[in-house]
LOMI-779022 format. One record per residue (C-alpha): residue number from 1; residue in three letters; chain; x negated, y, z. Coordinates in steps of 0.001 Angstrom, whole numbers. Layout:
// LOMI-779022
k=NUM	r=ALA	c=A	east=X	north=Y	up=Z $
...
***
This chain:
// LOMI-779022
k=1	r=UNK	c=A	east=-10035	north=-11404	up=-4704 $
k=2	r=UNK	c=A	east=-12844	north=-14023	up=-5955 $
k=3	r=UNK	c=A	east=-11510	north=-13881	up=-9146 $
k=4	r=UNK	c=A	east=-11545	north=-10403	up=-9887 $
k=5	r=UNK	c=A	east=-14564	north=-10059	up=-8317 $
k=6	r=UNK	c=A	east=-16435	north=-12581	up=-10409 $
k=7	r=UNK	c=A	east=-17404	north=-14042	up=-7381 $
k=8	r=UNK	c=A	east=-17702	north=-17349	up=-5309 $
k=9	r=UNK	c=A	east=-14503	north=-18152	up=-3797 $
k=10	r=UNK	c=A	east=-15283	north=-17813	up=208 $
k=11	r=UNK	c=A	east=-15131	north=-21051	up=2348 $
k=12	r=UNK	c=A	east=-12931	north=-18850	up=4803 $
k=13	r=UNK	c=A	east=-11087	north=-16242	up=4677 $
k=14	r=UNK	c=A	east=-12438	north=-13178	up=6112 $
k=15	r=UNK	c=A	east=-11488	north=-12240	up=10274 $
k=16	r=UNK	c=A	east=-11436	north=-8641	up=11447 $
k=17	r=UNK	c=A	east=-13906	north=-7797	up=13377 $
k=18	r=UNK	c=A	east=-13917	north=-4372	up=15182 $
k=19	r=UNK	c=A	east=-15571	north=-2573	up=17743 $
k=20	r=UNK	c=A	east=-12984	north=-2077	up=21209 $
k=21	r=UNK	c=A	east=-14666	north=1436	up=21597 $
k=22	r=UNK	c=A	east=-14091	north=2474	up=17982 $
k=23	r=UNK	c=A	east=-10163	north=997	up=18359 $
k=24	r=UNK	c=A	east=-10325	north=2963	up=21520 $
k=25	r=UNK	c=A	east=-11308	north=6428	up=20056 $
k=26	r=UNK	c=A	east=-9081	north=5407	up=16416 $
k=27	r=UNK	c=A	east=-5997	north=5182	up=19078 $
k=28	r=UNK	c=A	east=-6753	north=8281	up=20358 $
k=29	r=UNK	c=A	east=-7156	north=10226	up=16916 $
k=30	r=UNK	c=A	east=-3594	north=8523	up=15442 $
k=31	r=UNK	c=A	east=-419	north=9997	up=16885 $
k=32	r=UNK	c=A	east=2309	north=7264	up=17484 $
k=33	r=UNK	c=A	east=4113	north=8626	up=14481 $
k=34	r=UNK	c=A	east=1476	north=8441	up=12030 $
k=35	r=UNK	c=A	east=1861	north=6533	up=8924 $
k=36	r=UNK	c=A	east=88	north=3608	up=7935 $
k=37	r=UNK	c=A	east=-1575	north=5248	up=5425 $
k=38	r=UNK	c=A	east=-3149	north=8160	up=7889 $
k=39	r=UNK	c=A	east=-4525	north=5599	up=10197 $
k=40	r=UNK	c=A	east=-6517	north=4072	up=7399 $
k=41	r=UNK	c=A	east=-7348	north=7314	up=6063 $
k=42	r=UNK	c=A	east=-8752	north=8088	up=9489 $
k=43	r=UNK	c=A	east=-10696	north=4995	up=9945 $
k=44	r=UNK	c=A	east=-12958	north=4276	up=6811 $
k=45	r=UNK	c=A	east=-15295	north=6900	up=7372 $
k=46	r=UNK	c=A	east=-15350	north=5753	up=10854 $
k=47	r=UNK	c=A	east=-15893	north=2288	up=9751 $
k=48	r=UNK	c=A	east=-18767	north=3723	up=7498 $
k=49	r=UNK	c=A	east=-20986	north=5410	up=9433 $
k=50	r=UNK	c=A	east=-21346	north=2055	up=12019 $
k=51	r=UNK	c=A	east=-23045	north=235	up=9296 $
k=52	r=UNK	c=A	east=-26473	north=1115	up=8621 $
k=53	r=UNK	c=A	east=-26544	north=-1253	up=5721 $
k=54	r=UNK	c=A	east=-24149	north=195	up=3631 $
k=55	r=UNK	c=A	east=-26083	north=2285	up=1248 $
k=56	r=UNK	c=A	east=-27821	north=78	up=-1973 $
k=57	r=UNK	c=A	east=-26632	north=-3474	up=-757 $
k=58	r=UNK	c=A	east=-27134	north=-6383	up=-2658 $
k=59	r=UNK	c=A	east=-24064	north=-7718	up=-4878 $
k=60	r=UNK	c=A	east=-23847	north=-10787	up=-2388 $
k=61	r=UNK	c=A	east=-23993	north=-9045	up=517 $
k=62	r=UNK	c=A	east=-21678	north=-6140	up=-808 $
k=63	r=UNK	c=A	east=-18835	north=-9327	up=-1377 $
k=64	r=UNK	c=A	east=-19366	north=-9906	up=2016 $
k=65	r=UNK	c=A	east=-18998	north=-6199	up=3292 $
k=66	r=UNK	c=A	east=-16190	north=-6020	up=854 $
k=67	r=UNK	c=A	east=-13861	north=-8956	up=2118 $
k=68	r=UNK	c=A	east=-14971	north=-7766	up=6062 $
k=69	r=UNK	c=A	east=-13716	north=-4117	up=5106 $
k=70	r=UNK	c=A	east=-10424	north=-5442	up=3695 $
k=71	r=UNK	c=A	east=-9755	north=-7687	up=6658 $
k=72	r=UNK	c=A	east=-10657	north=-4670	up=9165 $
k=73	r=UNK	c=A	east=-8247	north=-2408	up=7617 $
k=74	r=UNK	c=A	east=-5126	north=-5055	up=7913 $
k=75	r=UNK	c=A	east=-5998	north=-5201	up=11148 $
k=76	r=UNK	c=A	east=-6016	north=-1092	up=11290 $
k=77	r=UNK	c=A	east=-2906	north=-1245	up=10335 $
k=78	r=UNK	c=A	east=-1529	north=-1395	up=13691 $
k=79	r=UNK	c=A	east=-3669	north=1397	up=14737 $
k=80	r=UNK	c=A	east=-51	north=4081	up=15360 $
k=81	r=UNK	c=A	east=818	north=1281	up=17588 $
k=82	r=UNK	c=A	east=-1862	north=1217	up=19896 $
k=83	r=UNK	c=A	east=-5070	north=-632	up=20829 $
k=84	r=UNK	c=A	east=-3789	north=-3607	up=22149 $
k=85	r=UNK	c=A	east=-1832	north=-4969	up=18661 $
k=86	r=UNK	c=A	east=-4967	north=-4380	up=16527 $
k=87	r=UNK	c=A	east=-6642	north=-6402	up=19118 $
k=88	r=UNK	c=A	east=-4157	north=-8930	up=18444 $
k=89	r=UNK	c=A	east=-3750	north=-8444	up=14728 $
k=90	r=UNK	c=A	east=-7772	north=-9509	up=14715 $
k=91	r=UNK	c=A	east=-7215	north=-13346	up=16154 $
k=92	r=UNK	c=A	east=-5863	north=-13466	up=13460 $
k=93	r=UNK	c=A	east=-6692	north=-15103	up=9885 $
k=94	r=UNK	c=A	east=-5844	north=-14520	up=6117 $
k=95	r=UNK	c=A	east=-4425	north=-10789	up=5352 $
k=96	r=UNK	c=A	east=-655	north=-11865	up=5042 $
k=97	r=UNK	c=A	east=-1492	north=-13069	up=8804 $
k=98	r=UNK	c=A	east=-2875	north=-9938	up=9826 $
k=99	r=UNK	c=A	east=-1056	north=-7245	up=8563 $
k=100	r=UNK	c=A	east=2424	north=-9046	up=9961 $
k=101	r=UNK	c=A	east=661	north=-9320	up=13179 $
k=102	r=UNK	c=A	east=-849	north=-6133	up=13002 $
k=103	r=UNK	c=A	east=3382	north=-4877	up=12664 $
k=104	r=UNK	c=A	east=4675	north=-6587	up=15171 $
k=105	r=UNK	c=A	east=6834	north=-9171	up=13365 $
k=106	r=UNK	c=A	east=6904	north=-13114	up=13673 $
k=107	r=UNK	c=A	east=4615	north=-14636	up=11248 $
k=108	r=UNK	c=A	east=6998	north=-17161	up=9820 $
k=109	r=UNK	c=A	east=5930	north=-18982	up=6479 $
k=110	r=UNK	c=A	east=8372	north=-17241	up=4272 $
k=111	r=UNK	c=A	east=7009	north=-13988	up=5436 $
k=112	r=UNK	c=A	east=3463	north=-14913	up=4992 $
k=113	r=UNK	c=A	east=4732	north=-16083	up=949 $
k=114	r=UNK	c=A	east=6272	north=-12944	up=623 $
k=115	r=UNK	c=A	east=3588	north=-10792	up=1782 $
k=116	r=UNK	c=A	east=1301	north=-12583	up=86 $
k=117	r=UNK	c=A	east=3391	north=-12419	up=-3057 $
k=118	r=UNK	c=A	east=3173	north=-8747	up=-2577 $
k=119	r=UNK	c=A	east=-569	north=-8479	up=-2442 $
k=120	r=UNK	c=A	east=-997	north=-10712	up=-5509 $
k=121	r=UNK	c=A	east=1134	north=-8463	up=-7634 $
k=122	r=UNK	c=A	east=-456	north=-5201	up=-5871 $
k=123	r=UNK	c=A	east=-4243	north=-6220	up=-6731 $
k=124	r=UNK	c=A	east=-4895	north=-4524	up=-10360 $
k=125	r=UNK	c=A	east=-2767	north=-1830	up=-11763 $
k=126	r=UNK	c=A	east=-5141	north=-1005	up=-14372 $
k=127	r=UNK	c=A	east=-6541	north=2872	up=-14411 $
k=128	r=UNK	c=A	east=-4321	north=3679	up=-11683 $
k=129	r=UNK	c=A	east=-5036	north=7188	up=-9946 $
k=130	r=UNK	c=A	east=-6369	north=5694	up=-7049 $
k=131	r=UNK	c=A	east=-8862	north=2993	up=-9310 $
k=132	r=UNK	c=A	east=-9957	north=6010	up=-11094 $
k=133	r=UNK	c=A	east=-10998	north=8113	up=-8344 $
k=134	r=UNK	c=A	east=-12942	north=4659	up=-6962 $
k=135	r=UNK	c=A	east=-14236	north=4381	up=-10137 $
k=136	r=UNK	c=A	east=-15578	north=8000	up=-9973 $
k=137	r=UNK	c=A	east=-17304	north=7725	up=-6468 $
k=138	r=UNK	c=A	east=-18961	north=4462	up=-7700 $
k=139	r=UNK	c=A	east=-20271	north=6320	up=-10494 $
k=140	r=UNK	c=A	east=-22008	north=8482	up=-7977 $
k=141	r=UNK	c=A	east=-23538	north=5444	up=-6461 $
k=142	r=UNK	c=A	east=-21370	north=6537	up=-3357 $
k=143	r=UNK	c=A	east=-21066	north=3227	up=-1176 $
k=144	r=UNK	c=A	east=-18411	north=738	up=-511 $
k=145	r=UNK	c=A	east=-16250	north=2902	up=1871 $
k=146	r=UNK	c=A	east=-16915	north=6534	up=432 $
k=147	r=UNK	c=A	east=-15268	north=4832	up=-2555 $
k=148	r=UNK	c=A	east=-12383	north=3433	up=-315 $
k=149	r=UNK	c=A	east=-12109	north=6899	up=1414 $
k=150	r=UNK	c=A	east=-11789	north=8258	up=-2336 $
k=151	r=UNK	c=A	east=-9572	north=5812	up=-3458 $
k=152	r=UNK	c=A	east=-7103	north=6360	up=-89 $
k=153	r=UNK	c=A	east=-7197	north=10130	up=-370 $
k=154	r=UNK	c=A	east=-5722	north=9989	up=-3812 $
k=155	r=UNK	c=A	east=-2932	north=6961	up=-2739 $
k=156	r=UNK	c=A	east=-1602	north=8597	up=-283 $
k=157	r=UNK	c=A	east=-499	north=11112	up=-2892 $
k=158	r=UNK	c=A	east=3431	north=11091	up=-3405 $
k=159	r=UNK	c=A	east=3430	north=10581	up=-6690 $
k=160	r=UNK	c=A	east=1214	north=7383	up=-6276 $
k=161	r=UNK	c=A	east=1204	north=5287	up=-2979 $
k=162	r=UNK	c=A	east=2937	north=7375	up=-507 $
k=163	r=UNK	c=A	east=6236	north=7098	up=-3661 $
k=164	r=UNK	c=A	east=7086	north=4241	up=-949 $
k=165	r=UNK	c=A	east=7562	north=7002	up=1776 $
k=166	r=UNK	c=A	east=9856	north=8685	up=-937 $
k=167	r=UNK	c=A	east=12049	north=5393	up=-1324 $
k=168	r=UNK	c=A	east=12762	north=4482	up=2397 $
k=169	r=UNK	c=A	east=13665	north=8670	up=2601 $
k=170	r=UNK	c=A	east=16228	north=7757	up=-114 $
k=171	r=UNK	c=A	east=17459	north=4794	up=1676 $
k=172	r=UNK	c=A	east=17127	north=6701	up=5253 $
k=173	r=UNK	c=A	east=20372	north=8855	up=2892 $
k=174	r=UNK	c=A	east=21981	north=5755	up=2081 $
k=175	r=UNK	c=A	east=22116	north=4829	up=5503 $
k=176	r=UNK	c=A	east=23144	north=7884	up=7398 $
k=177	r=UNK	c=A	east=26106	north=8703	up=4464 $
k=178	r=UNK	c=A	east=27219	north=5417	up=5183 $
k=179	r=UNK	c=A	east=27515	north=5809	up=8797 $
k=180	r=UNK	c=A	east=28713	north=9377	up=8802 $
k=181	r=UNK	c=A	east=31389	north=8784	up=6474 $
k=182	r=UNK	c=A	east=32424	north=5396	up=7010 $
k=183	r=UNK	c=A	east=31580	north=4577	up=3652 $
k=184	r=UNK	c=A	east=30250	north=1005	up=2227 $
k=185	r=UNK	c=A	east=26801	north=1122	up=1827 $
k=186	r=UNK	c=A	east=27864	north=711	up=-2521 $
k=187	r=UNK	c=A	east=29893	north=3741	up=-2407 $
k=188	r=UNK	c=A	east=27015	north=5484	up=10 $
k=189	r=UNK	c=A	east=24148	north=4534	up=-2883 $
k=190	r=UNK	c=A	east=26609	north=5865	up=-5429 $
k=191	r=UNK	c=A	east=27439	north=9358	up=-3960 $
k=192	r=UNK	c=A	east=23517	north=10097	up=-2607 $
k=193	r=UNK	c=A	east=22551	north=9222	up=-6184 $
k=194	r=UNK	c=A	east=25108	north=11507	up=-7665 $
k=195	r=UNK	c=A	east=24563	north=14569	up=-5734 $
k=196	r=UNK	c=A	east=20629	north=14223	up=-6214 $
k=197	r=UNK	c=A	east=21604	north=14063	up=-10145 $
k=198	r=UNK	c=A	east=23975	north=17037	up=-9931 $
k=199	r=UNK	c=A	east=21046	north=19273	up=-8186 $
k=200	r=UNK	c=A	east=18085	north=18224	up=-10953 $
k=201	r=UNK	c=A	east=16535	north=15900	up=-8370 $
k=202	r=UNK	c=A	east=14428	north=13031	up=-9319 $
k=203	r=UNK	c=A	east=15366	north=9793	up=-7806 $
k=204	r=UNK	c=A	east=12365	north=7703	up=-6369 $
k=205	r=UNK	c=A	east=11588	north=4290	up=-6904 $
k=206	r=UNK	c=A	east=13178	north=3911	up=-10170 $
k=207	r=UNK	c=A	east=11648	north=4883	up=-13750 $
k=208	r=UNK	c=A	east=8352	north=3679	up=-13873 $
k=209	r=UNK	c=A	east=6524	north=5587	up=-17025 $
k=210	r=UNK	c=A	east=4828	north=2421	up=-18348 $
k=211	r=UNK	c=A	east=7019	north=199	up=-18507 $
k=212	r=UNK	c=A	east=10851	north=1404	up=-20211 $
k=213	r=UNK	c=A	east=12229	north=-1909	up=-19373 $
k=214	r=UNK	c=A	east=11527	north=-2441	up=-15787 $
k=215	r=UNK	c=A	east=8860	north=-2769	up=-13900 $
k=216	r=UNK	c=A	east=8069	north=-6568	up=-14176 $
k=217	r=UNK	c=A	east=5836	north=-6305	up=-10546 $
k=218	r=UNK	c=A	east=9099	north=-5183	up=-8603 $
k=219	r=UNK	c=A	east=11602	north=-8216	up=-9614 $
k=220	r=UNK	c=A	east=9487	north=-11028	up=-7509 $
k=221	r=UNK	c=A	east=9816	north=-8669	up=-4376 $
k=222	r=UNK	c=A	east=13315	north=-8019	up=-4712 $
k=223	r=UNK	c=A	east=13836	north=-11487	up=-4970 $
k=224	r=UNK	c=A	east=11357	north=-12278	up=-1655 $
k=225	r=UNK	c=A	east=13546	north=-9948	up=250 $
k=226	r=UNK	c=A	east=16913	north=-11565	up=-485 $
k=227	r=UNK	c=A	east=15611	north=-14287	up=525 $
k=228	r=UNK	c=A	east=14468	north=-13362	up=3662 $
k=229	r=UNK	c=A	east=16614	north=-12103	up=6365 $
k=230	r=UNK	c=A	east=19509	north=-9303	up=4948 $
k=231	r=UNK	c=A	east=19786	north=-6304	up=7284 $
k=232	r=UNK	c=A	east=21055	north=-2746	up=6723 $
k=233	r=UNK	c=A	east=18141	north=-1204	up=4935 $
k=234	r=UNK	c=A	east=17665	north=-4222	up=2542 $
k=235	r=UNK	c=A	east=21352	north=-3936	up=1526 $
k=236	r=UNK	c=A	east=21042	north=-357	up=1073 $
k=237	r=UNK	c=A	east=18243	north=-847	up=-1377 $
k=238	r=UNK	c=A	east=20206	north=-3335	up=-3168 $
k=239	r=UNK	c=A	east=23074	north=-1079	up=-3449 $
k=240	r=UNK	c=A	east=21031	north=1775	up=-4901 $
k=241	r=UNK	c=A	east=19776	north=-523	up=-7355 $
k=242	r=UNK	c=A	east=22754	north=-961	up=-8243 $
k=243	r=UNK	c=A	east=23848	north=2513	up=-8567 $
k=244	r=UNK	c=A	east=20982	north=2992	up=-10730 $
k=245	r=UNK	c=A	east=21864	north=775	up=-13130 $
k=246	r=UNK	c=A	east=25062	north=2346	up=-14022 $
k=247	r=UNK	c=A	east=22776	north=4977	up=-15233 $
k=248	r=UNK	c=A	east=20183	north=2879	up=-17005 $
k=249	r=UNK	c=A	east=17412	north=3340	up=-14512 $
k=250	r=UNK	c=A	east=15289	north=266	up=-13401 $
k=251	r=UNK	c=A	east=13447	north=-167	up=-10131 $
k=252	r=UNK	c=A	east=9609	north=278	up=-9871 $
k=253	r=UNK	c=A	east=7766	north=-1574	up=-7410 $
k=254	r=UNK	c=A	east=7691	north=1093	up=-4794 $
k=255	r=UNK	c=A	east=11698	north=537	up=-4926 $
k=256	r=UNK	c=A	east=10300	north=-3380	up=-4248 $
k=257	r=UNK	c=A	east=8321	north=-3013	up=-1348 $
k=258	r=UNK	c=A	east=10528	north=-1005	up=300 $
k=259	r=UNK	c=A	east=13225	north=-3531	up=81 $
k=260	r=UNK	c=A	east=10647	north=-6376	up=1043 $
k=261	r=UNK	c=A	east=9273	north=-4583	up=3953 $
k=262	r=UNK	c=A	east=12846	north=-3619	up=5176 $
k=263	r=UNK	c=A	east=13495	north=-7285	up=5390 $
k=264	r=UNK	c=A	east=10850	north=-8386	up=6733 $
k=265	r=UNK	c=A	east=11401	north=-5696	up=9784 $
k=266	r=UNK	c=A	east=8606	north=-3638	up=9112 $
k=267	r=UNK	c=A	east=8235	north=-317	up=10748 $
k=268	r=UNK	c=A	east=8805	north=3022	up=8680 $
k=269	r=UNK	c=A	east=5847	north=3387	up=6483 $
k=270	r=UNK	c=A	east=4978	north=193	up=6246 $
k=271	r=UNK	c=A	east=5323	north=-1	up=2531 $
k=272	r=UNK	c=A	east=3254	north=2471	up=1261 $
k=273	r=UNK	c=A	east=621	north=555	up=3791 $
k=274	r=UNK	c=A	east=1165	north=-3054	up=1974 $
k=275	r=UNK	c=A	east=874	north=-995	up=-1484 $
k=276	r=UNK	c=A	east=-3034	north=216	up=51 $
k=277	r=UNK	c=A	east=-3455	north=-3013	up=1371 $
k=278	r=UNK	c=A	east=-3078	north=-5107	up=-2174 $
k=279	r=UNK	c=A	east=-5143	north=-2739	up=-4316 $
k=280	r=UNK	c=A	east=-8022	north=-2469	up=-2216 $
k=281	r=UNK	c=A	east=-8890	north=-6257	up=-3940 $
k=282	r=UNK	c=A	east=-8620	north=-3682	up=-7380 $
k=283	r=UNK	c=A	east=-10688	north=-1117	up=-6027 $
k=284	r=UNK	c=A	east=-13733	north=-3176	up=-5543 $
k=285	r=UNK	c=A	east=-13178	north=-4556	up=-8844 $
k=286	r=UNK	c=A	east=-13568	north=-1302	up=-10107 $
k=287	r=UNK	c=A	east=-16564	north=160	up=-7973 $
k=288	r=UNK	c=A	east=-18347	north=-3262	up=-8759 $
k=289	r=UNK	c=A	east=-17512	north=-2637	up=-12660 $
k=290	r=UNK	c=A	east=-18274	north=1011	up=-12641 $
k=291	r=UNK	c=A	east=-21653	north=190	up=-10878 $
k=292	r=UNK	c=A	east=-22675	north=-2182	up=-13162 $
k=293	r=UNK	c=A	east=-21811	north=50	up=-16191 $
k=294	r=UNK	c=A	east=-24330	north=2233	up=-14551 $
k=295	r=UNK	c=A	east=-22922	north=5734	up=-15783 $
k=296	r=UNK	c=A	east=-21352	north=8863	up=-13998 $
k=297	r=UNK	c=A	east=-17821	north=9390	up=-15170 $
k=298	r=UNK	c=A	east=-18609	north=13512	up=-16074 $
k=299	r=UNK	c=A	east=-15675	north=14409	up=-17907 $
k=300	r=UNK	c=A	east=-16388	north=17909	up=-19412 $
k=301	r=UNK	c=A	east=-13678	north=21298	up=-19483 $
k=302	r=UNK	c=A	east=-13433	north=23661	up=-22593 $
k=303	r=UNK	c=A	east=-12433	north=27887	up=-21393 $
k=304	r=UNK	c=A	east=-9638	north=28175	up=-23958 $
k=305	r=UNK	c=A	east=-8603	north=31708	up=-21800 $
k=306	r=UNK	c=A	east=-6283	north=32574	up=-19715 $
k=307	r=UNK	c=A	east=-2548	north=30836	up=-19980 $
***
């Protein structure tokens, strides 16, 4: 974060630190089911309005805020799960820590390298829909969590963050074809992918528009999760990778995290919640950039009549 921040590398890392009575009423608002992504969504602005010293902070003091926002919202991550595990997510240190805490799974050093691995690759995408629309509210001189709450809105799109909710869908196929039919989880891959090509469907998590010869980000995590433990849903990512490749289509990183968070014994969602939880490090990049360019991103609209 330091470094794309252009700024002093902090002595230690950041700890959440919450309000009970906020977690309290944040438990309340987020149904059990909710995603990872909706309990963030939900907790920003709540975040916000408990700090009177958000508006027209120093750039020190913003690093600060920044790095204690970040740290918060791995902790928030738990927030579907109740109180008491974002109470315990916030002992802990270092956002690898946190967020594995924060889901309920044993914070082993191989899953603290993987995670981290993830974040790394997650920080900068360059003008992704999500920057942009941080860059936007910084132009406004909106502060440091109206430009989150921005920035989440437009993740949590399909097309963008929430693609990861597409990919475990897919593999959710993979899995009950398999067990339905009695089928190897190879042949499974190979038949879901088929029938989604004979009805003009797109498959998710593989084509990424930038990059024609694979998405360089999503190797490394594919790699993490072999190495970690090998369970159902990491196999059946595998095996539509596979599949895919009979028909020339490379995985994107959304494809990645899925298959790194299903190893790791993450809960549904989870994914799309590690992809938020790496570019927020981008998006403050951005806002600080934007702020210091010191102009409002205005694009202008020609009438050219009806279509």
């Amino acid at each position: 974060m330091a470094l794309l921040w252009e700024a002093p590398v902090a002595a230690t890392p950041a700890r959440p630190a919450i309000d009970p009575v906020l977690v309290k009423r944040l438990v309340a608002l987020t149904p059990a089911e909710s995603r990872p992504l909706d309990a963030l969504c939900i907790a920003v602005p709540a975040l916000a309005v408990r700090d009177e010293q958000r508006h027209d902070a120093p750039r020190d003091a913003e690093v600060d805020r920044a790095r204690q926002l970040i740290a918060n919202l791995a902790a928030l991550l738990a927030l579907p799960h109740g109180a008491s595990r974002v109470h315990e997510s916030a002992r802990e240190i270092g956002l690898a820590r946190i967020a594995l805490s924060a889901w309920g799974v044993a914070r082993s050093r191989r899953a603290i390298a993987a995670v981290d691995a993830a974040l790394v690759l997650l920080a900068d995408h360059e003008l992704n829909a999500s920057a942009f629309a941080s860059r936007v509210a910084a132009g406004t001189s909106a502060d440091l969590y109206a430009c989150f709450a921005a920035a989440l809105a437009v993740a949590s799109g399909p097309r963008h963050g929430a693609a990861c909710d597409r990919v475990d869908a897919l593999v959710l196929d993979v899995l009950h074809r398999a067990e339905v039919r009695q089928l190897s989880l190879e042949r499974a891959a190979r038949e879901v992918v088929a029938e989604r090509a004979r009805r003009g469907d797109a498959i998710p998590g593989f084509g990424h528009m930038l990059y024609p010869e694979g998405d360089p980000r999503c190797g490394p995590l594919l790699h993490a999760a072999r190495t970690l433990r090998a369970n159902d849903s990491a196999r059946a990512v595998d095996a539509l990778v596979a599949a895919m490749a009979l028909r020339k289509q490379r995985p994107t990183i959304d494809c990645g995290l899925v298959a790194l968070a299903a190893a790791l014994g993450l809960p549904r969602g989870a994914a799309a919640g590690l992809f938020v939880l790496g570019r927020t490090a981008g998006w403050v990049a951005h806002v600080f950039e934007q702020r210091a360019q010191g102009f409002l991103l205005r694009p202008r609209a020609r009438y050219v009549g009806r279509s």
